[in-house]
MIDOSE-1310 file (N, C-alpha, C; in nm, 2 decimals, decimal comma, always signed):
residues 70
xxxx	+4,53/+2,38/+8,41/+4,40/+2,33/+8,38/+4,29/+2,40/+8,46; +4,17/+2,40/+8,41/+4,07/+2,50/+8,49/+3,99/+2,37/+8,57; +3,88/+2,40/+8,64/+3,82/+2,36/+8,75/+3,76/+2,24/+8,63; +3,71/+2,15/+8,73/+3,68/+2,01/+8,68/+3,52/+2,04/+8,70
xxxx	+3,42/+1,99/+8,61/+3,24/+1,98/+8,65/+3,26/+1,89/+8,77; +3,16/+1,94/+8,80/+3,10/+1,82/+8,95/+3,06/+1,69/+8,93; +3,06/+1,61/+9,05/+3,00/+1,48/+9,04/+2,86/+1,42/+9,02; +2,81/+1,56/+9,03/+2,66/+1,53/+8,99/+2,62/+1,62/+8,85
xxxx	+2,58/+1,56/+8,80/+2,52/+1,60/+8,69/+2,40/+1,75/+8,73; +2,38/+1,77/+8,81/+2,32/+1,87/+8,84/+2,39/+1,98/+8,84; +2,50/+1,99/+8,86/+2,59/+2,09/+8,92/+2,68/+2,14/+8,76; +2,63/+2,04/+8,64/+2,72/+2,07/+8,57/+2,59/+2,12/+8,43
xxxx	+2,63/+2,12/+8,27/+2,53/+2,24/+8,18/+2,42/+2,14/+8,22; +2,33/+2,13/+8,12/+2,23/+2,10/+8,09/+2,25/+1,97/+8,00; +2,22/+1,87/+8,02/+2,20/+1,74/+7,90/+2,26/+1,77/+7,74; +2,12/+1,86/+7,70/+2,15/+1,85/+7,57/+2,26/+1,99/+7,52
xxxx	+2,27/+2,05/+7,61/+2,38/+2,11/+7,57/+2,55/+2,08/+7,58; +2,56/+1,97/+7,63/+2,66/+1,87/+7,64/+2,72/+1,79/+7,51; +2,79/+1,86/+7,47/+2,88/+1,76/+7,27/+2,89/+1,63/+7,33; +2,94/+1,59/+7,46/+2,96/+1,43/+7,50/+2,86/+1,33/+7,44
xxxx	+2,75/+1,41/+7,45/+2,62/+1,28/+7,43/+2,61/+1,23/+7,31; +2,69/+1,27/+7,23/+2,67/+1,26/+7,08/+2,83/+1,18/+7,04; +2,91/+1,10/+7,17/+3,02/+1,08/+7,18/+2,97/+0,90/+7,25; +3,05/+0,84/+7,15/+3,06/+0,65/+7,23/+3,13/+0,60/+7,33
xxxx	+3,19/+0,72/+7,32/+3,25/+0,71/+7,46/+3,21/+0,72/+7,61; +3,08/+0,81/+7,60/+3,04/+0,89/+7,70/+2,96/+0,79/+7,83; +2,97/+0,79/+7,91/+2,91/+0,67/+8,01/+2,78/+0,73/+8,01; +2,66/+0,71/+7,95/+2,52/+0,75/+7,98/+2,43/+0,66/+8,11
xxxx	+2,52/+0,55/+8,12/+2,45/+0,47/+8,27/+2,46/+0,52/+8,38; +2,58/+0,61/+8,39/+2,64/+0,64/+8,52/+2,55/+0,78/+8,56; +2,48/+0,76/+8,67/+2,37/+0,88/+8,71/+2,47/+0,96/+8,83; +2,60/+0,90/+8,88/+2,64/+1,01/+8,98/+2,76/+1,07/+8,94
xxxx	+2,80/+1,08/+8,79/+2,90/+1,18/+8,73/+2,93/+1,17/+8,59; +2,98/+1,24/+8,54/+2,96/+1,30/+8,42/+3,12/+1,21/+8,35; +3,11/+1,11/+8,31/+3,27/+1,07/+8,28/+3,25/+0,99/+8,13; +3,35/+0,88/+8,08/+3,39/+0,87/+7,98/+3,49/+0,78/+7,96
xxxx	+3,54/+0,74/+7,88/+3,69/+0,63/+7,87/+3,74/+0,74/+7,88; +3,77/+0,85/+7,82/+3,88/+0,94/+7,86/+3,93/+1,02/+7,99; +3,81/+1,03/+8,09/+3,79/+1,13/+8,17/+3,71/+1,03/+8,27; +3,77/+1,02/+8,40/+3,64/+0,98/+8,52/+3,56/+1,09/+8,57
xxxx	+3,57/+1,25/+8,54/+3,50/+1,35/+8,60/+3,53/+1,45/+8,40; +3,46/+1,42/+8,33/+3,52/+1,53/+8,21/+3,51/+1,69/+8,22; +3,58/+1,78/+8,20/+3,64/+1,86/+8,22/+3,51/+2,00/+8,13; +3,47/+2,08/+8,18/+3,38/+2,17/+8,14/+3,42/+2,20/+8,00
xxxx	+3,54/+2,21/+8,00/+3,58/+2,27/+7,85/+3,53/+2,18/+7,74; +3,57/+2,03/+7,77/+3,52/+1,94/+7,68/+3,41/+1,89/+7,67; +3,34/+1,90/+7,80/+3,11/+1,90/+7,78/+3,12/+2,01/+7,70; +3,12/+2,12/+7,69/+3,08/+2,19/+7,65/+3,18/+2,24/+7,51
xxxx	+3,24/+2,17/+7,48/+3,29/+2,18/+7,32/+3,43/+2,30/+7,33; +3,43/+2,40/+7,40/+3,52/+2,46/+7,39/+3,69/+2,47/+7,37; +3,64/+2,37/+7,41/+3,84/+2,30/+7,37/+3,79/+2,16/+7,27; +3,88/+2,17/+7,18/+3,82/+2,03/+7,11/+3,92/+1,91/+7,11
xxxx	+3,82/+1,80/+7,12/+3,87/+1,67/+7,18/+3,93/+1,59/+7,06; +3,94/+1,63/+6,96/+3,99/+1,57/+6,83/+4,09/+1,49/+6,87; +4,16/+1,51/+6,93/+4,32/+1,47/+6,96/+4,31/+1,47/+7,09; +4,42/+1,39/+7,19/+4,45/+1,38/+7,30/+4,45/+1,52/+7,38
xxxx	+4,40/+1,53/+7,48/+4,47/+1,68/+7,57/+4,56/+1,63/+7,68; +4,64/+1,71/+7,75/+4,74/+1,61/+7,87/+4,64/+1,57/+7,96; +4,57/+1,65/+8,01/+4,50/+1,60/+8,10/+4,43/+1,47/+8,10; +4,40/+1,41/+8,03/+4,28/+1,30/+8,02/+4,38/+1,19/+8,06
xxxx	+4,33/+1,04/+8,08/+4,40/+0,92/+8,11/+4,41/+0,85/+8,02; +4,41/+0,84/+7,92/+4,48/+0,74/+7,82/+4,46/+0,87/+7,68; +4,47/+0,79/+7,57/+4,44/+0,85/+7,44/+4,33/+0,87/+7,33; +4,22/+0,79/+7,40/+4,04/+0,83/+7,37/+4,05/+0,98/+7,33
xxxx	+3,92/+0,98/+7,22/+3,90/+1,10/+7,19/+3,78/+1,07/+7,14; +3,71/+1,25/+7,12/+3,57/+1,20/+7,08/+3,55/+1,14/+6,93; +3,46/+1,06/+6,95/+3,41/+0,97/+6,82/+3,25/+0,96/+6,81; +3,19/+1,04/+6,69/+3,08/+1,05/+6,68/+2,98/+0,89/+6,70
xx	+2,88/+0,90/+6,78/+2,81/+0,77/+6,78/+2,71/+0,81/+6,64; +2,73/+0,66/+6,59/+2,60/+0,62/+6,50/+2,49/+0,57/+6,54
């Protein structure tokens, strides 16, 4: 597995270039890290779409995946 984003949102892309935000999953309350039901720190590849979250990956903690918000 490659390096994990930081705990601050600063350190990691840009907001809107983030697929997460567009995910119900995604903790948008939480101002000191970038996490999720799947992920307590989510993983660069999956903010940023390049591995796709359709399905489980090993790494994550349970079996959440992304699910478009309405």
């Amino acid at each position: 597995m490659s390096d994990i984003i930081g705990t601050k949102k600063t350190e990691s892309a840009k907001s809107h270039d983030v697929i997460c935000n567009n995910c119900t999953h995604f903790h948008r309350e939480k101002h000191d890290s970038i996490s999720c039901d799947a992920f307590d720190n989510i993983p660069k590849e999956i903010l940023l779409g390049t591995v796709d979250h359709s399905e489980p990956v090993k790494w994550q903690k349970n079996k959440i995946v992304f699910e478009l918000k309405k």
